[in-house]
N, C-alpha and C positions, 0 to 999 in steps of 0.2 A: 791736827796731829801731824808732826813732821816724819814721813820715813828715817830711822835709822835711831830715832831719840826712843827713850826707855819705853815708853807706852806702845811703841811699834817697832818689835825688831824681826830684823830681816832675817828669815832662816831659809835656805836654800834649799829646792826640790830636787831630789836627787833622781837619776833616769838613770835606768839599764840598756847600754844598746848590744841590742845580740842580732851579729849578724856575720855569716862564713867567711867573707869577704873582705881584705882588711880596708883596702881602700875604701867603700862603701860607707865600713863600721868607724873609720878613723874621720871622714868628711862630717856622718851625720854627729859623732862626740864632740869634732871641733867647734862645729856649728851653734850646739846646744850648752857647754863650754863657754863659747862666747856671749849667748845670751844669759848667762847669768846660773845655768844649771850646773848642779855638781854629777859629773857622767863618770859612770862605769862602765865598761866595756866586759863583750862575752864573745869568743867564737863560733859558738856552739850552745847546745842545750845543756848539754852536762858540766861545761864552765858557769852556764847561767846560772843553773842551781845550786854550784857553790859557791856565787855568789850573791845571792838571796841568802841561802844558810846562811854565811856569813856576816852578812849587812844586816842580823837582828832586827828586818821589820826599815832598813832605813831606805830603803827602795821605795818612793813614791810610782813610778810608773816604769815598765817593762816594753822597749821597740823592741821589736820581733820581725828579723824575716823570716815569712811564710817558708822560704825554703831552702833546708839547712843541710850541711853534708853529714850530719851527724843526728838527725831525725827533721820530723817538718813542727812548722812554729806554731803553728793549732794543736797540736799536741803539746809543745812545751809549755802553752796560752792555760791549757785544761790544769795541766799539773801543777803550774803556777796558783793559779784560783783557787784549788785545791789544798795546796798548801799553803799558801798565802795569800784566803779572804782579804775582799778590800782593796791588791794591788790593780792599778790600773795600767790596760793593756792599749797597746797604738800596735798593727800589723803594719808591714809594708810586704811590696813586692814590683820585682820588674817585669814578672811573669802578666800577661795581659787577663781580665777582668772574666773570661769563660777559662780560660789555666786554674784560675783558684777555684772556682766549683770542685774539681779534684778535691782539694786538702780541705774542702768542708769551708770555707767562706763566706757562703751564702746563709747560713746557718749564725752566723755571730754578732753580736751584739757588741762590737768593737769598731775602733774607728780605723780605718785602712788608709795608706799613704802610698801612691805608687812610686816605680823609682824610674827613672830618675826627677828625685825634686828641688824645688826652688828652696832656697833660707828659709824664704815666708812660707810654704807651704809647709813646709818640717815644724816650724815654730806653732803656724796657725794648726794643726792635726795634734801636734802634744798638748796645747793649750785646752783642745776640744775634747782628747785623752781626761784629762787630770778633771774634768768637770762634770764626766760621765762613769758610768758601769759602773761596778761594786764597789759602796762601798764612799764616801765624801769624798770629795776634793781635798786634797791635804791643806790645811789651817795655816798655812805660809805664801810666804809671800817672794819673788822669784828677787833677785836685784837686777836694775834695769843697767844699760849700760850707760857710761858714761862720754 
């Protein structure tokens, strides 16, 4: 089977990055952008979720930083699951690894990325995202770069 011919089309995994910070939020979109994902951006929690509402389900995986000026991302992670079984969650944070016991971290069954990171590290932790937690891997395939 050749990538791209009828029996294999390429459909694009689309990521949510939600994060308060734009510079942060605009590096980790361009990054995942470049590899091939289709990224939506959120500054917040309450941007996020209208942009879930509105992405009717097209949201494969949701970046989350843990800490937001507008609530914290373990909480927007629960509401998220809650309303939209299935999606899959990747945390980050620059806050160091005894910081997040606070916001409930230790408790989750999600894959965590700290900040600041490498290309590969952002790629390898969404890759490990989309394979795990609730709910299948989404049935597509990413396009690689050329």
């Amino acid at each position: 089977m050749i990538p791209g011919d009828a029996s294999f089309p390429l459909v694009t995994v689309t990521v949510l990055v939600v994060d308060d910070r734009s510079l942060a939020r605009r590096i980790a979109s361009r990054i995942l952008s470049e590899e091939g994902y289709r990224v939506l951006e959120a500054d917040g929690a309450d941007e996020a979720l209208e942009v879930l509402a509105q992405s009717r389900g097209r949201v494969d995986l949701v970046v989350i930083d843990v800490v937001l000026n507008d609530g914290d991302g373990v909480a927007l992670g629960h509401a998220i699951r809650e309303q939209w079984p299935g999606r899959h969650l990747l945390y980050m944070s620059a806050f160091p690894a005894e910081a997040m016991v606070h916001y409930g971290m230790q408790t989750l069954d999600a894959p965590f990325l700290a900040k600041p990171f490498t290309r590969s590290e952002l790629v390898a932790k969404v890759e490990e995202a989309l394979e795990r937690g609730e709910g299948a891997a989404p049935e597509r395939r990413r396009r690689t770069r050329s």
